[in-house]
C-alpha positions in Angstrom: 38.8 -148.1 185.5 41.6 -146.0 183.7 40.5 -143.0 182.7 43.4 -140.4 181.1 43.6 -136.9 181.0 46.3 -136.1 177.9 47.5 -133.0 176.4 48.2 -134.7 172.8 49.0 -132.7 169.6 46.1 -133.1 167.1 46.8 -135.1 163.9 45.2 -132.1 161.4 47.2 -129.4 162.5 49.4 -128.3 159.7 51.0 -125.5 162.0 52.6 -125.6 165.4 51.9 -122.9 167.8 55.5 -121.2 168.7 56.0 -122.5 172.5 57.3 -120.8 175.3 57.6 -123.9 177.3 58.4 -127.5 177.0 55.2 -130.1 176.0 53.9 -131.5 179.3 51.4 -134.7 179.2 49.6 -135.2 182.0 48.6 -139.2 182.8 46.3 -139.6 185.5 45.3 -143.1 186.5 42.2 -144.0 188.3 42.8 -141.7 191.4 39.8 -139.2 193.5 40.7 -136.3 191.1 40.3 -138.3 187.9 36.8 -140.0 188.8 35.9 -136.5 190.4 36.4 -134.6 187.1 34.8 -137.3 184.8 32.0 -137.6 187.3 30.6 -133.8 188.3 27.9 -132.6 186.6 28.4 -129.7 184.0 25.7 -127.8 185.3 21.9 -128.1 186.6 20.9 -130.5 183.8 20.7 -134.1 184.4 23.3 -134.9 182.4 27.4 -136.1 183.4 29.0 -137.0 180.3 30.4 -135.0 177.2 28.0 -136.9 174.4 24.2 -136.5 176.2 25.3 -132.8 176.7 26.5 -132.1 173.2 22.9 -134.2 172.4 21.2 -131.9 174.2 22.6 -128.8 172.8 24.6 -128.5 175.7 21.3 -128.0 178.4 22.9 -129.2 181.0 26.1 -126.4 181.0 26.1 -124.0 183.5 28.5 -121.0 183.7 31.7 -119.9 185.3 33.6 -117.1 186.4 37.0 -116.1 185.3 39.5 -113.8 186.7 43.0 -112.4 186.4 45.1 -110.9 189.0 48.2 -109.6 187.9 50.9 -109.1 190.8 54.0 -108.6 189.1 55.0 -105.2 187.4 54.8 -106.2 183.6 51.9 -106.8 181.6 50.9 -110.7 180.8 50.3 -112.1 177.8 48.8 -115.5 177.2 45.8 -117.4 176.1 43.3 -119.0 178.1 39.8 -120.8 177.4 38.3 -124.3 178.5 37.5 -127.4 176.9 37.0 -131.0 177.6 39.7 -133.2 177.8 38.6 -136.6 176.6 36.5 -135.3 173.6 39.3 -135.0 170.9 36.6 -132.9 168.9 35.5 -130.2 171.2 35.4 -126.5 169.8 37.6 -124.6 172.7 36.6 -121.3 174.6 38.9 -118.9 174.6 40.3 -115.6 175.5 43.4 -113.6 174.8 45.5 -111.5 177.5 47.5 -108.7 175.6 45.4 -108.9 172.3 43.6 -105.7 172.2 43.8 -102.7 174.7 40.2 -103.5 176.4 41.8 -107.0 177.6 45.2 -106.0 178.6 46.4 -107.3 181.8 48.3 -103.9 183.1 51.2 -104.4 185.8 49.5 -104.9 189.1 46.0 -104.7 187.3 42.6 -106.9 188.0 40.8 -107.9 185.0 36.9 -107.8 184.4 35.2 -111.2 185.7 34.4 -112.7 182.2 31.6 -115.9 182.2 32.4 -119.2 180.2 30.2 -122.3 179.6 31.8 -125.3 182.5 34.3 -127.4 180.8 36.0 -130.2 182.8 39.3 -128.4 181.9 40.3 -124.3 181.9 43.8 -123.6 181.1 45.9 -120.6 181.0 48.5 -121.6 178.5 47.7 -124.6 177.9 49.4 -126.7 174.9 46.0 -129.0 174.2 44.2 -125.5 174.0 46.4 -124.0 171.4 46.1 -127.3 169.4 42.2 -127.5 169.6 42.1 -123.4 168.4 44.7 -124.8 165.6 42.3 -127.5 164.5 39.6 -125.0 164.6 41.1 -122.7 162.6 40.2 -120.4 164.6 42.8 -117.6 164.6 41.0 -114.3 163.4 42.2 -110.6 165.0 38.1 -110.1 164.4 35.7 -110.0 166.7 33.8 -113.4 166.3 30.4 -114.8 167.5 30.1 -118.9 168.2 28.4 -121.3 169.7 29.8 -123.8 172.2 27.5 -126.3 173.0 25.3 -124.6 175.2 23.8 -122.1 172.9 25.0 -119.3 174.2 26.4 -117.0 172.0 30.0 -115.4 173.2 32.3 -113.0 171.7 35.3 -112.8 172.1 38.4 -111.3 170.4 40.2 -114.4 168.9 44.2 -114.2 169.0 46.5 -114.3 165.9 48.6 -116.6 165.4 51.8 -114.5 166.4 50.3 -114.6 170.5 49.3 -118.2 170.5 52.4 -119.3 172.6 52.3 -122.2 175.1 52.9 -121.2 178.5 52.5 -117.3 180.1 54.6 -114.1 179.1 55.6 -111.3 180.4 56.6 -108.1 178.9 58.0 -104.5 179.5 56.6 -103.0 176.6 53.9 -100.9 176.6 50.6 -101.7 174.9 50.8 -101.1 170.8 55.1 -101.6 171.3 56.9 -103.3 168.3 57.5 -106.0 171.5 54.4 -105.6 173.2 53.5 -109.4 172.2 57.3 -110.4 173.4 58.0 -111.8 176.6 61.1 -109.6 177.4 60.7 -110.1 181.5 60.5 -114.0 181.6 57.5 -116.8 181.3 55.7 -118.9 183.5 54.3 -122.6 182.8 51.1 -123.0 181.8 48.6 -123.9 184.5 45.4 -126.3 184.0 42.6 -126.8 186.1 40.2 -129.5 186.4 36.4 -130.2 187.3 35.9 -131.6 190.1 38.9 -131.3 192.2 39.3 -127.5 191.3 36.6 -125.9 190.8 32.5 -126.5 190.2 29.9 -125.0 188.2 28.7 -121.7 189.1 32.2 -121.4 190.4 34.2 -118.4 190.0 37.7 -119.2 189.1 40.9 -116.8 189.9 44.3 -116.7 188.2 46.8 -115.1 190.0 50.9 -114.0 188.4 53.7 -113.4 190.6 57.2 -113.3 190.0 58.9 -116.0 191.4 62.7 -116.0 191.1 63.0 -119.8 191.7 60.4 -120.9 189.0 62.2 -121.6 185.5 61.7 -118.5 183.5 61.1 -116.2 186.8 57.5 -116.0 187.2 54.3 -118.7 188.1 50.8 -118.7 188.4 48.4 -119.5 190.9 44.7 -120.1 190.7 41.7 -120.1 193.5 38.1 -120.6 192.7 34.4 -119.3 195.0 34.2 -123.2 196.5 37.9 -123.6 197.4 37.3 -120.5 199.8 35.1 -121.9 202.2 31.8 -121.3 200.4 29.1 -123.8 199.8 28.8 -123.5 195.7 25.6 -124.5 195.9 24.4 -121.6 198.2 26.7 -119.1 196.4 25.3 -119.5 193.5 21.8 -118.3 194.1 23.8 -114.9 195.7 23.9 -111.9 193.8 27.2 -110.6 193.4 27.3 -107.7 196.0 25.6 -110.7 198.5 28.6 -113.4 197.3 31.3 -110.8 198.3 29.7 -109.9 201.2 29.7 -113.5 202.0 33.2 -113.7 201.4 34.5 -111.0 202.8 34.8 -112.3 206.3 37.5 -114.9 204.9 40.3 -112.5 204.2 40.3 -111.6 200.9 42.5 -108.8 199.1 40.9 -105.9 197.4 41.9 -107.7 194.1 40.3 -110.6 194.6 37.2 -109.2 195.7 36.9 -107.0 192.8 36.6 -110.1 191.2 34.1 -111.7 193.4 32.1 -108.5 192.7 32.1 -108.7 188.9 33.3 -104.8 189.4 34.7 -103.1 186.0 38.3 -101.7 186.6 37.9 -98.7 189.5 38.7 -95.5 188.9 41.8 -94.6 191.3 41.8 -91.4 192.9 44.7 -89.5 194.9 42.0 -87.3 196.2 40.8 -88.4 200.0 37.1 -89.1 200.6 37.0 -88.8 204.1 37.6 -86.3 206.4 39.2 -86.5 209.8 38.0 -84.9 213.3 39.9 -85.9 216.7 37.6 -87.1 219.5 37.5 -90.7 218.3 38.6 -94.0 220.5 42.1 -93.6 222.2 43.2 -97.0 220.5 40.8 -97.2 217.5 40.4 -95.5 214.3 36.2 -94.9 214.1 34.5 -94.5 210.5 30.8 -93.3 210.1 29.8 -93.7 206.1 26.6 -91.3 205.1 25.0 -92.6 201.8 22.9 -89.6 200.6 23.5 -91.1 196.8 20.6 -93.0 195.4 20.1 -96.7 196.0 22.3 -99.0 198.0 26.4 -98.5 197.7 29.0 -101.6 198.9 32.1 -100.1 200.9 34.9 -102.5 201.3 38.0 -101.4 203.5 41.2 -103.3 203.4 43.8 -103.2 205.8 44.6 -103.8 209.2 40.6 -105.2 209.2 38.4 -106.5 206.1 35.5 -105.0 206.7 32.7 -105.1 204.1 28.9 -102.8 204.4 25.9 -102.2 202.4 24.3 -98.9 203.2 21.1 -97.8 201.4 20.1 -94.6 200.7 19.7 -92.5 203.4 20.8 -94.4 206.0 24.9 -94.7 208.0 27.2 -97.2 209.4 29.4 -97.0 212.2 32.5 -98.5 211.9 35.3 -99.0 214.6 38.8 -100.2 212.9 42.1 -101.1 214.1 44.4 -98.0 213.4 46.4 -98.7 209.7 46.6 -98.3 206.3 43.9 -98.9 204.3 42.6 -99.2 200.6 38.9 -98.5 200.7 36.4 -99.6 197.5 33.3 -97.7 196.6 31.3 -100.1 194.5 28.1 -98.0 193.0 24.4 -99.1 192.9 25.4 -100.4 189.2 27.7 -103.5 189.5 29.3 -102.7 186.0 30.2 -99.0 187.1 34.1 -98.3 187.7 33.7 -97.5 191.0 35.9 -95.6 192.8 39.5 -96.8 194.6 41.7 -94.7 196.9 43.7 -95.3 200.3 44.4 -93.2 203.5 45.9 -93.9 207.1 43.3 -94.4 209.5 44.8 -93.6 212.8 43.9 -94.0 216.6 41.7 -91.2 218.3 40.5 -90.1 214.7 36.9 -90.1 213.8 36.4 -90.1 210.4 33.4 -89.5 208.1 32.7 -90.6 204.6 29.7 -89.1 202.8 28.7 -90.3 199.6 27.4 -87.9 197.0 26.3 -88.6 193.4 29.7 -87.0 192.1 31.8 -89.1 194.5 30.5 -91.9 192.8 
């Protein structure tokens, strides 16, 4: 068995993208990752392979997940989408960071959790990408409505040809800047991840940007997906998003990560405290008591010194004993797609502190 995974230029393009970084094939011979990734199912169908799916008008395609973290202090720019390796004739998904305001990737900012049909390849800069968005002439500033071979409708903002640049940017300009599309702060190489040994459908998959002054052009990128953190996919799945981060929580995770997990729309971030602080608590312990009085259940998720995630309906409290620190708290509303509300305070020992939840808080 040989089975290759190739990043090739396609014959019909008549235009180049402009490229970042230098053309990378990838060969993979018959090895655990190659057979995993042409062997994992799509989705819940019956179907494994590219041509009964497309037959089937793509019944067998499931969804994923896709987030950014951005860690460095510039915005990123960069195109991203999935497709299917060894079908030289798929129509790509795609995305663009930095296009339009609404999917700008701020300096230390978390984007929305977007859904995609499962492709056995999602890229972030990927040459073979920009090629198959070439070949598909598909490089309108409109909004545009497809299909991709599931059926499902998805719009997206489709990049001009100006931001359709191998590899990842980053730039100092501000959004709407003469060089706001310029990588003025340095690149990172593209990053491609496969089916199979990277991630599985129903899987929410994370990209992560850091500088990093040892990678040619200063910065890299990282990626972690639902499965790859301990979770049985199968299980997660049938979890409702407050339930999946709740199941997650216990692992560690950073506040950005589990903004993610909780398909949360950007928070609103607010210098104003929302607890208040009375001495009598634990000598050695910092003790929190959370009073929903809003209606219908709120998530709380504390990170610091302890993770420490809680559901509390309406009407009810939780008790919460913490080890003394600095913490950023989240206060995800009843509404998943709601902002929400992000702040931070010092928790310290022998204070008991009290955080009631009111309509206008949230």
């Amino acid at each position: 068995m040989s089975v290759i995974h190739r990043e090739v230029k396609a014959k019909s393009i008549r235009r180049s993208p402009v490229l970042w970084a230098t053309p990378v094939v990838v060969l993979l011979g018959c090895t655990e990752e190659t057979f995993l990734n042409a062997t994992r199912p799509l989705g819940l169908g019956i179907f494994t392979n590219v041509s009964a799916v497309r037959a089937q008008q793509g019944s067998a395609r499931s969804m994923i997940g896709v987030g950014f973290i951005n860690r460095t202090p510039y915005r990123v720019i960069a195109t991203y989408g999935g497709y299917d390796p060894q079908d030289q004739h798929s129509i790509a998904t795609l995305g663009q960071l930095g296009v339009t305001q609404a999917l700008d990737l701020e300096p230390n900012g978390v984007s929305r959790t977007f859904s995609f049909p499962c492709t056995r390849a999602f890229t972030v800069g990927g040459r073979r990408l920009l090629e198959l968005i070439e070949q598909n002439e598909l490089k309108s500033t409109a909004i545009s409505a497809r299909t991709y071979p599931s059926g499902t409708e998805i719009s997206r903002f489709l990049p001009s040809l100006d931001l359709l640049k191998e590899g990842i940017g980053f730039s100092g300009a501000p959004f709407g800047d003469a060089q706001a599309s310029i990588p003025t702060q340095g690149t990172a190489a593209p990053i491609i991840r496969y089916l199979g040994p990277d991630y599985l459908y129903g899987s929410i998959l994370i990209f992560s940007f850091v500088e990093n002054p040892a990678a040619e052009g200063g910065f890299s990128a990282d990626s972690t997906s639902t499965d790859a953190l301990g979770v049985d996919i199968e299980r997660l799945v049938q979890l409702s998003q407050v339930d999946r981060a709740l199941a997650l929580a216990p692992l560690g995770l950073d506040r950005q990560t589990f903004q993610i997990l909780m398909g949360m729309e950007v928070p609103v971030q607010t210098q104003t405290s929302l607890l208040t602080r009375q001495d009598g608590g634990t000598l050695d312990k910092a003790e929190l008591t959370i009073r929903n009085q809003h209606v219908g259940t709120i998530v709380v998720a504390l990170f610091g010194q302890d993770n420490v995630v809680v559901k509390v309906t309406q009407g009810s409290q939780e008790n919460l004993v913490l080890e003394p620190g600095f913490y950023e708290y989240l206060i995800a509303p009843p509404i998943t797609t709601s902002p929400g509300v992000l702040s931070s305070q010092f928790l310290d020992a022998g204070g008991a502190f009290t955080m009631t939840l009111l309509p206008a808080s949230t």
